[in-house]
LOSE-920668 format. One record per residue (C-alpha): residue number from 1; residue in three letters; z, y, x. Coordinates in steps of 0.5 Angstrom, whole numbers, plus 2048, in hexadecimal, padded with zeros to 3 digits. Layout:
BEGIN
<NUM 'ala' <Z Y X>>;
...
//
This chain:
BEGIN
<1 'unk' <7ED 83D 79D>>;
<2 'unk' <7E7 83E 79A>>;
<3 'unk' <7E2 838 797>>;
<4 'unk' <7DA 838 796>>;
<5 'unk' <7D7 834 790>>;
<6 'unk' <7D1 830 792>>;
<7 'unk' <7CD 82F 78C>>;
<8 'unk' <7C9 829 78D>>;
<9 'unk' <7C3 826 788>>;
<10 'unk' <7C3 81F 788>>;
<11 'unk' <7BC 81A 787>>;
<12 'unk' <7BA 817 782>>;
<13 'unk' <7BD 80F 782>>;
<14 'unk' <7B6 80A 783>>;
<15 'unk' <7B5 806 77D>>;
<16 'unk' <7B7 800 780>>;
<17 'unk' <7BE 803 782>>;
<18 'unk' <7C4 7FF 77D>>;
<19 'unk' <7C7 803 778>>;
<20 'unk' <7CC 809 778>>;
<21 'unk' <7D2 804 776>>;
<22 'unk' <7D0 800 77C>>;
<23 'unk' <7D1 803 781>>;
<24 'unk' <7D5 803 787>>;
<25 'unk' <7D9 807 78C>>;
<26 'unk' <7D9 804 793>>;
<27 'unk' <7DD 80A 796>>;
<28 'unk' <7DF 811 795>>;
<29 'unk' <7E0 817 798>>;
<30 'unk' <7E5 819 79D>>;
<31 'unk' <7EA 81E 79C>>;
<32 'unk' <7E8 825 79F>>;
<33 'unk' <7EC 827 7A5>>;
<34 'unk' <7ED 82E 7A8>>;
<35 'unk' <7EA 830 7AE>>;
<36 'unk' <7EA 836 7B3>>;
<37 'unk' <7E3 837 7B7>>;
<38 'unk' <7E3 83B 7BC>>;
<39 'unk' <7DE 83E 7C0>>;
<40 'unk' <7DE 83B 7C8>>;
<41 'unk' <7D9 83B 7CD>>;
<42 'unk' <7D2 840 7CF>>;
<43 'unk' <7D3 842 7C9>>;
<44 'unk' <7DC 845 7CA>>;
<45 'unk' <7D9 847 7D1>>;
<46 'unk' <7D4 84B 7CD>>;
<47 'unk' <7D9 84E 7C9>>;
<48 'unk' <7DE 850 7CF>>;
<49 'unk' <7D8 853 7D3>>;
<50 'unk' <7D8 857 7CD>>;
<51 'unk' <7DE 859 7CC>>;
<52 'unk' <7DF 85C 7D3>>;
<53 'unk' <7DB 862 7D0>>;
<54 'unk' <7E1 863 7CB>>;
<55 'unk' <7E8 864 7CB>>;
<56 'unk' <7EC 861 7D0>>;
<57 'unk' <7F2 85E 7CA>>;
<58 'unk' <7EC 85C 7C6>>;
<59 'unk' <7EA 858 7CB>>;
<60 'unk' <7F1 855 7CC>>;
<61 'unk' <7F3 854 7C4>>;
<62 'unk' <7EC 850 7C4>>;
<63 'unk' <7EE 84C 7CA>>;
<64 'unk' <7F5 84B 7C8>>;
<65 'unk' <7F2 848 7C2>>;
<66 'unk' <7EE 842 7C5>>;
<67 'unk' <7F3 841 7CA>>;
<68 'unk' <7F8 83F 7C5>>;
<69 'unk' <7F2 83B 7C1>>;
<70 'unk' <7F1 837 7C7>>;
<71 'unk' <7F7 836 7C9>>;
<72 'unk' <7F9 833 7C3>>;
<73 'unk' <7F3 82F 7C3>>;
<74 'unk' <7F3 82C 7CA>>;
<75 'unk' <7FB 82A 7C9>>;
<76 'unk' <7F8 826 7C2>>;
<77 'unk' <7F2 823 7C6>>;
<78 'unk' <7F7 821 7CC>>;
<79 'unk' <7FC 81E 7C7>>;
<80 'unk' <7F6 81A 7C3>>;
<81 'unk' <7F5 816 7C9>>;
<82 'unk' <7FD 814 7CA>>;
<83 'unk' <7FE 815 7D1>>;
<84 'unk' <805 814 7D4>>;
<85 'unk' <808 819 7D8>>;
<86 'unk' <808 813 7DE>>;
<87 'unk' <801 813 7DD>>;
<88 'unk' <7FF 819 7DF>>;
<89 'unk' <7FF 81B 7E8>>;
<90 'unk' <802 822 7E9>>;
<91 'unk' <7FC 827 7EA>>;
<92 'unk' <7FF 82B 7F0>>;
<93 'unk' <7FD 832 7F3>>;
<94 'unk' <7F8 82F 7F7>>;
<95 'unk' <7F5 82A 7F3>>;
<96 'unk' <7F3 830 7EE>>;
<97 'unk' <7F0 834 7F5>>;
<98 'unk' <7EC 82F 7F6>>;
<99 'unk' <7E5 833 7F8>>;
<100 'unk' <7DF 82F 7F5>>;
<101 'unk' <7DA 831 7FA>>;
<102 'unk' <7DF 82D 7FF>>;
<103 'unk' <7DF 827 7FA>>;
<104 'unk' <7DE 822 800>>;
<105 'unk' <7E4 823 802>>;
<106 'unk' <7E7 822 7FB>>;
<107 'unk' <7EB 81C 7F9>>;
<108 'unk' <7E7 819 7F3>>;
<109 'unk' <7ED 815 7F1>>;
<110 'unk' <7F3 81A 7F1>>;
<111 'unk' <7EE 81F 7EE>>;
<112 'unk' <7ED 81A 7E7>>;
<113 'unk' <7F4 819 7E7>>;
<114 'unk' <7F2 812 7EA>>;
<115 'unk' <7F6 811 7F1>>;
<116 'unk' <7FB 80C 7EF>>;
<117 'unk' <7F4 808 7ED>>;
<118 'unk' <7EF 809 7F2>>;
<119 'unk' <7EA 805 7F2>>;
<120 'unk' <7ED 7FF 7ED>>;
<121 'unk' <7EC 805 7E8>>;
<122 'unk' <7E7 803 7E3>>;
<123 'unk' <7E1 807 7E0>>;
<124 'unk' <7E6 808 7DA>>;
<125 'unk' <7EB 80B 7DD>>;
<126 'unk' <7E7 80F 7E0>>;
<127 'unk' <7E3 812 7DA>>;
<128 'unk' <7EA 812 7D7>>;
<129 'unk' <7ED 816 7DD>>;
<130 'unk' <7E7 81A 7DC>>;
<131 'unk' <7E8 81D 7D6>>;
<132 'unk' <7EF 81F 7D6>>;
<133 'unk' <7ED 823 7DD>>;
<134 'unk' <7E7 826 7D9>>;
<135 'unk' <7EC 827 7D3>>;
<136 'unk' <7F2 82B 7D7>>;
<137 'unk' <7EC 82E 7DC>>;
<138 'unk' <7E5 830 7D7>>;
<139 'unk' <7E4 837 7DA>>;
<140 'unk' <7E3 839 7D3>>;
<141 'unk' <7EB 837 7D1>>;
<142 'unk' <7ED 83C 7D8>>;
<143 'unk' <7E8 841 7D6>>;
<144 'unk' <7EC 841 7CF>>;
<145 'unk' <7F2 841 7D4>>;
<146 'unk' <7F1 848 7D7>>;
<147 'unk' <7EE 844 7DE>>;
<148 'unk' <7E7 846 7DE>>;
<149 'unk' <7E1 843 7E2>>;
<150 'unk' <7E7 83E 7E5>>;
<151 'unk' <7E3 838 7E5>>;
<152 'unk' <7E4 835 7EC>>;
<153 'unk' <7E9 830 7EB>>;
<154 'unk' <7E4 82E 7E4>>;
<155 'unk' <7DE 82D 7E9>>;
<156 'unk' <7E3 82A 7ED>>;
<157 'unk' <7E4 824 7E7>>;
<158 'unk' <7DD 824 7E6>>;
<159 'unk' <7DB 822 7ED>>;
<160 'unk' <7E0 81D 7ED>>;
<161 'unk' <7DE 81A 7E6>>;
<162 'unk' <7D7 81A 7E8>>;
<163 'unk' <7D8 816 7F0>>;
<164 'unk' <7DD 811 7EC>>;
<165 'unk' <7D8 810 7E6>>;
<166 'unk' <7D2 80E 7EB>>;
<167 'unk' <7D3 806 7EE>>;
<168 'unk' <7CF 809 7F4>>;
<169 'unk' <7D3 80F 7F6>>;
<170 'unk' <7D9 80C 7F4>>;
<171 'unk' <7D8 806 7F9>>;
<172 'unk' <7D7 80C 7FE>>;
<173 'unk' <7DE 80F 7FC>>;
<174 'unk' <7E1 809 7FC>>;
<175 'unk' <7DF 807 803>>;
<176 'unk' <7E2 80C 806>>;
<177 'unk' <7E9 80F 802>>;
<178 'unk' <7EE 812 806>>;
<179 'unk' <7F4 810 801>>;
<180 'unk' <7F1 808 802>>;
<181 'unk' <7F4 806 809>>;
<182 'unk' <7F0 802 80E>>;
<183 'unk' <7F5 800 812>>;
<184 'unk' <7F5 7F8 813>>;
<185 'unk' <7FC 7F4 816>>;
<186 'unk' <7FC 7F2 81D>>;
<187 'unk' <7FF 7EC 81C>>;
<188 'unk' <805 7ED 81F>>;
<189 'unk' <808 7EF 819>>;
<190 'unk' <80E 7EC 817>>;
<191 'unk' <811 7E9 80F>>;
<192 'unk' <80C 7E5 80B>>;
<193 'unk' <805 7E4 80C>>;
<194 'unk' <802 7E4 807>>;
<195 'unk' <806 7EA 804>>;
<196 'unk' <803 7EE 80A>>;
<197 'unk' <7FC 7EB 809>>;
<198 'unk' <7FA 7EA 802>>;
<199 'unk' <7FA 7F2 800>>;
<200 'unk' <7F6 7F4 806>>;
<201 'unk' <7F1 7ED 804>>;
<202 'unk' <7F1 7F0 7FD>>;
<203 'unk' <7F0 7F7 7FF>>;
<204 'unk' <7EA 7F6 804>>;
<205 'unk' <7E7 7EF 7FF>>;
<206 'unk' <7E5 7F6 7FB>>;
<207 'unk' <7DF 7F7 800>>;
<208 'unk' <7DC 7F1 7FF>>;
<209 'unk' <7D5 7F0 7FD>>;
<210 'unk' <7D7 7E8 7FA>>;
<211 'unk' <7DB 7E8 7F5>>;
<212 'unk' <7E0 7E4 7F3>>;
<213 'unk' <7E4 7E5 7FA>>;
<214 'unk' <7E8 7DF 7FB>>;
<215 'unk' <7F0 7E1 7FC>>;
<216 'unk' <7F4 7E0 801>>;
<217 'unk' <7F9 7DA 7FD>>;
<218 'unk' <800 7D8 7FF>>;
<219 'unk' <802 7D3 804>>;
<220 'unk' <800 7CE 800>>;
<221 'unk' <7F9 7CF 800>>;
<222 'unk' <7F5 7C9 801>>;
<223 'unk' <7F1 7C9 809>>;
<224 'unk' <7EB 7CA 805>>;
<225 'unk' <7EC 7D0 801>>;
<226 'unk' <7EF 7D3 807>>;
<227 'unk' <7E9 7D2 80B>>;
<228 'unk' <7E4 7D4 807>>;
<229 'unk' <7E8 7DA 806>>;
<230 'unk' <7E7 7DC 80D>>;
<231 'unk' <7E0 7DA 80E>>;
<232 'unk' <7DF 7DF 808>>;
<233 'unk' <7E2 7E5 80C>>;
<234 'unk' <7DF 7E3 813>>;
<235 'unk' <7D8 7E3 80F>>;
<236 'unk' <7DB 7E9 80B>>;
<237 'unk' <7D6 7EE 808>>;
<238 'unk' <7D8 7F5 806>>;
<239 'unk' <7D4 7FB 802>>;
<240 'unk' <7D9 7FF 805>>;
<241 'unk' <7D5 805 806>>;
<242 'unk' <7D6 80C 80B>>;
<243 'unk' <7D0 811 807>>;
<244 'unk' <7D6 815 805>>;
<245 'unk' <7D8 817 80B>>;
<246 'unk' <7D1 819 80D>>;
<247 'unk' <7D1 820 810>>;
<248 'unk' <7CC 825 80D>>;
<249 'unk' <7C9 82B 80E>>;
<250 'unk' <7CE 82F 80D>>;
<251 'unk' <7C9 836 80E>>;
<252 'unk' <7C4 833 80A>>;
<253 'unk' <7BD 836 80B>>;
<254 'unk' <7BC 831 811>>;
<255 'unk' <7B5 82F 813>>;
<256 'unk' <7B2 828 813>>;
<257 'unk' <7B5 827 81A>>;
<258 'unk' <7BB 828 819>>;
<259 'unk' <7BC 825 812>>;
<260 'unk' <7B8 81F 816>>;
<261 'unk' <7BE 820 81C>>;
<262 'unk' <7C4 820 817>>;
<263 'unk' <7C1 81A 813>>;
<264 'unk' <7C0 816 819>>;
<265 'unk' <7C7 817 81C>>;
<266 'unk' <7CA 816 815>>;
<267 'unk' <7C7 80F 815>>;
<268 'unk' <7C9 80D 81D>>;
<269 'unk' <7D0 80F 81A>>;
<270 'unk' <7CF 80C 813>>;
<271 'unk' <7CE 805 818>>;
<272 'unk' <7D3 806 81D>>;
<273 'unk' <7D9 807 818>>;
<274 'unk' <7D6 802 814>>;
<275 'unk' <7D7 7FD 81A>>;
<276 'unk' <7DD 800 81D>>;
<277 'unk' <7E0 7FE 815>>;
<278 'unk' <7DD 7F6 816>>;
<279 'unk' <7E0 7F6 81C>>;
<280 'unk' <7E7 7F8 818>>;
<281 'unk' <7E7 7F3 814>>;
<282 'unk' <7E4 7ED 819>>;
<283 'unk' <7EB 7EF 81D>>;
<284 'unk' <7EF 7EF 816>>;
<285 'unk' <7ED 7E8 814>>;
<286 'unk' <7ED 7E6 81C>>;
<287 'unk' <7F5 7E8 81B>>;
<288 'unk' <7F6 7E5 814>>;
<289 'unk' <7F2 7DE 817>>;
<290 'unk' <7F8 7DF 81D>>;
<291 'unk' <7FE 7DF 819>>;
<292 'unk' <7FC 7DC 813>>;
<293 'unk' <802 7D6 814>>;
<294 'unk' <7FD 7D2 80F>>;
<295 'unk' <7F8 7D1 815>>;
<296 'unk' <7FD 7D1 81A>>;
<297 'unk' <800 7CB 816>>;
<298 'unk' <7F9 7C8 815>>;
<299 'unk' <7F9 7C9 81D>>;
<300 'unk' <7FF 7C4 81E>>;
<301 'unk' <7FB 7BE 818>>;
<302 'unk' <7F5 7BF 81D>>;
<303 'unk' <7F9 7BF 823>>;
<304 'unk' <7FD 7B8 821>>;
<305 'unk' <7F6 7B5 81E>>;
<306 'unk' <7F3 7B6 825>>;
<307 'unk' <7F9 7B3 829>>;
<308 'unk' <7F9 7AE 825>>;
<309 'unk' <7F2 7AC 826>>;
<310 'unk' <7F3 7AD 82D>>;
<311 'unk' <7F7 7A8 82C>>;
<312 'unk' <7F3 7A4 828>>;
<313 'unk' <7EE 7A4 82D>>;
<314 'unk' <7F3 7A4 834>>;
<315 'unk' <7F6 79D 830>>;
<316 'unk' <7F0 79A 82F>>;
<317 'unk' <7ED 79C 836>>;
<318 'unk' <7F4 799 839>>;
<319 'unk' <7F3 792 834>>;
<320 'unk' <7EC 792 837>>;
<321 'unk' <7EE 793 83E>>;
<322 'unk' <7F2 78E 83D>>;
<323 'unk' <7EF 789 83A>>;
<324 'unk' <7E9 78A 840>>;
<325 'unk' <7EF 78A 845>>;
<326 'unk' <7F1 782 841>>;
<327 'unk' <7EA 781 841>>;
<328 'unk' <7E8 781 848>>;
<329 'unk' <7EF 77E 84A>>;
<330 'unk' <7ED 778 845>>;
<331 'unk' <7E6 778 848>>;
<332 'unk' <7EA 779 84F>>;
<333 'unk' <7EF 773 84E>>;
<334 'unk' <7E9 76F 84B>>;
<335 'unk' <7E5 771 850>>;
<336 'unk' <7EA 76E 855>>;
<337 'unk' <7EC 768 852>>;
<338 'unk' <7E5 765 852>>;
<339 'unk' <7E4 766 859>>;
<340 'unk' <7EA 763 85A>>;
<341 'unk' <7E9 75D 855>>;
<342 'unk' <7E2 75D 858>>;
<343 'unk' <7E6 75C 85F>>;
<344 'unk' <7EA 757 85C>>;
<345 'unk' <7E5 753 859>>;
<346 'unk' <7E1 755 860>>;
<347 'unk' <7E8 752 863>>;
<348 'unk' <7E9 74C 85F>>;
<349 'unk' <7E1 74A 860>>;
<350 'unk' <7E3 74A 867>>;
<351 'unk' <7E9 746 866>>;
<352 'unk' <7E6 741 861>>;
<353 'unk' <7E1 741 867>>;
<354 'unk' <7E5 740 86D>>;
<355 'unk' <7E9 73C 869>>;
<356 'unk' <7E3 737 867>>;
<357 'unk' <7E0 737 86E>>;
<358 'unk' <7E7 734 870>>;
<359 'unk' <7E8 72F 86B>>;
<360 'unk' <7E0 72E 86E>>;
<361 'unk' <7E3 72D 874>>;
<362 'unk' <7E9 728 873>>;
<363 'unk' <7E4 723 86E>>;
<364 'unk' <7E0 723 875>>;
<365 'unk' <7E6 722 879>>;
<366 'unk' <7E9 71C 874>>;
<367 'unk' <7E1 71A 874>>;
<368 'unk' <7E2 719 87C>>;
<369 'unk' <7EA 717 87D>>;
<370 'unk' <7E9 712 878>>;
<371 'unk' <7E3 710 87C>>;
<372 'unk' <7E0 70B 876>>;
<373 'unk' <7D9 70B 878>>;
<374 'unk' <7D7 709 87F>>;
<375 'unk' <7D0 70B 87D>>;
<376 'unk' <7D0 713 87F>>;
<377 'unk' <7CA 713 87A>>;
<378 'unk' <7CD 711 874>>;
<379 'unk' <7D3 714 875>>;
<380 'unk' <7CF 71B 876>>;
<381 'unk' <7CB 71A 86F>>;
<382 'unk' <7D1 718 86B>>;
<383 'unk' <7D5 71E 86D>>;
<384 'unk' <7D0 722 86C>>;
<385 'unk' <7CE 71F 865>>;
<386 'unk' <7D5 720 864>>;
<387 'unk' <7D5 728 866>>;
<388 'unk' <7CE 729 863>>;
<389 'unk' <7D2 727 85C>>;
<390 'unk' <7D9 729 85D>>;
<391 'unk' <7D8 731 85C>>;
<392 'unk' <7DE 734 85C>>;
<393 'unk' <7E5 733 85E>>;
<394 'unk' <7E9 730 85A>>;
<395 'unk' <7E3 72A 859>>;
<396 'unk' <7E3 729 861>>;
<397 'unk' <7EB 729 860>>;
<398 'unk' <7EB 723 85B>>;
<399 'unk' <7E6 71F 85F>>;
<400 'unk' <7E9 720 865>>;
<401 'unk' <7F0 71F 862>>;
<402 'unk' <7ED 719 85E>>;
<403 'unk' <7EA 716 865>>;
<404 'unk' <7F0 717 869>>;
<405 'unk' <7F4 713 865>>;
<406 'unk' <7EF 70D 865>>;
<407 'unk' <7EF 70E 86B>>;
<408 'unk' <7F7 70D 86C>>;
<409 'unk' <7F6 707 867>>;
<410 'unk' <7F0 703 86B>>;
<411 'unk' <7EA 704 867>>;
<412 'unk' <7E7 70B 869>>;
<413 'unk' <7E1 708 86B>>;
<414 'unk' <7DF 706 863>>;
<415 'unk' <7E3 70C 860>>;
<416 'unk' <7DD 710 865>>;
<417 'unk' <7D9 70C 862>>;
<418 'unk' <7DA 70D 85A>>;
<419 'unk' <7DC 714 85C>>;
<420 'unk' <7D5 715 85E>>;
<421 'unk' <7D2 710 858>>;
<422 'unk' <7D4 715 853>>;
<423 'unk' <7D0 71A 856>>;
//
């Protein structure tokens, strides 16, 4: 190895600057390292064009060279990042033959090393995952490895880096993942409920344009949480997107009209796809809605609420009714005993009536037995004083009582007299 001196002339110190003997070392130089550089790039392909021209072995001697070299460096630059062996997804036959012009029909994820992630991995790992790939698979480190102008699988990496590096054309793959499954339960499914459901909640809840996404829960879950979670999804609103499957004109060249033509198609299919996949999830929630035991148990509280104020309400309705019936039965029997107390009282003025009338006749009739006067006149006025005075019947029964024992005694004439006086 051989070192190069550099002479270098320093300024001269200002004068405001401290003494010699005062200065002070803030740091120092690192310790040298040994590199090997190595021509990569345009530039080894120059090189290699030049070659042709020149001896076959020449040319196997320089490539040898660079192989080794970049081997080395690949194995040093691999190790640096401390990957386990667990990390890495096994890069088949097929994978490596990926053609790049097909790249629609490439798997992204797998390509990066990412399938086990998928869409939960982070822009991190995707530019980790990115530069392992480009580490293992630069055109550069294949060239120095004998395989010239083999750089299909490297497009095939860059393509996937850069559709899984932009939000827009991530979202697009995303929507339409083949190694993602679709499928949603029918709601016959037997075990757990919440163990079928949830993972598909989660898996579907990534489409979703409001964020946070409320979880399914447990059964214990309160009846408010449970109904605003499915209020979310039947109000859900997808990103999810088809561009991706868009057809494209595959001959290239097309005029305006086809261009217009394929455009027009692809937006009709863009739209029923995307109609077919919110009819998808309104089925998938209607499924969880009906098996879900929490709404089924939620059912049950609504039902025995009713029924219990149903029969609130039919026991009140009962009491009313009744009541009314007591009511009327009251009123009736009311009703009853006034018109029979009025015939009573009817009947009893008819007999106190009667009753008067003929003790009216028996005073009239022990007036004229007795025979007191001889005067018909005055007999006539004494009686009727008499009776014009006495009003009622227990009155005519006393003074006829009263003239009829002094009749007996002897002396009714004068007894008819003071009865009459003291009128």
């Amino acid at each position: 190895m051989t070192f190069v001196p550099f002479e270098i002339t320093l300024s001269a110190a200002p004068e405001t600057a401290p003494a010699a003997g005062a200065a002070k070392v803030h740091a120092s130089l690192s310790a040298p390292v040994q590199r090997e550089v190595s021509p990569i790039g345009v530039y080894v392909q120059h090189y290699l064009r030049r070659l042709e021209k020149n001896d076959a072995s020449d040319r196997t001697d320089h490539l040898q060279h660079h192989a080794d070299h970049e081997a080395a460096e690949a194995a040093n630059a691999v190790n640096d990042l401390s990957l386990d062996d667990d990390e890495e997804e096994e890069e088949d036959a097929d994978l490596l033959s990926l053609d790049p012009k097909e790249w629609k029909q490439q798997d992204h994820y797998q390509v990066l090393g990412l399938s086990k992630l998928r869409y939960r991995a982070t822009l991190e790992d995707i530019i980790k995952s990115h530069r392992k790939k480009v580490l293992r698979h630069h055109p550069d480190k294949k060239a120095a490895q004998g395989h010239l102008n083999d750089d299909r699988f490297f497009k095939c990496i860059q393509k996937a880096f850069d559709i899984l590096t932009d939000d827009e054309k991530r979202r697009q793959w995303d929507s339409v993942d083949p190694e993602v499954s679709t499928d949603i339960p029918t709601g016959k499914e037997k075990g757990d409920f919440f163990a079928v459901y949830a993972p598909v909640f989660e898996r579907e809840s990534r489409f979703s344009k409001v964020t946070p996404v409320p979880v399914l829960g447990d059964a214990e879950a309160a009846r408010d949480d449970v109904e605003a979670f499915y209020e979310f999804w039947y109000s859900f609103d997808s990103w999810r997107t088809f561009e991706y499957l868009d057809k494209e004109d595959v001959g290239g060249g097309g005029n305006r009209d086809d261009k217009r033509y394929i455009d027009t198609k692809n937006r009709k299919e863009r739209a029923n796809r995307k109609k077919e996949d919110g009819q998808r999830v309104r089925t998938f929630v209607d499924n969880a809605l009906k098996a879900d035991p929490r709404m089924a148990r939620f059912k049950e509280e609504d039902k025995q609420k009713r029924n219990a104020r149903r029969n609130a309400r039919e026991d009140e309705d009962r009491k009313a009714r009744e009541a009314k019936v007591a009511a009327e039965e009251a009123a009736k029997q009311a009703a009853v005993a006034a018109v029979t107390a009025e015939q009573d009282e009817k009947k009893s003025r008819q007999d106190a009536h009667k009753q008067f009338k003929k003790e009216q006749r028996q005073l009239k009739l022990a007036f004229k037995n007795a025979a007191f006067f001889g005067d018909v006149t005055a007999f006539t006025a004494k009686l009727d004083k008499i009776l014009a005075a006495k009003k009622d019947v227990d009155a005519l029964v006393a003074v006829r009582t009263e003239i009829e024992a002094a009749h007996a005694a002897g002396n009714g004439a004068a007894v008819v007299d003071e009865i009459v006086a003291k009128l």
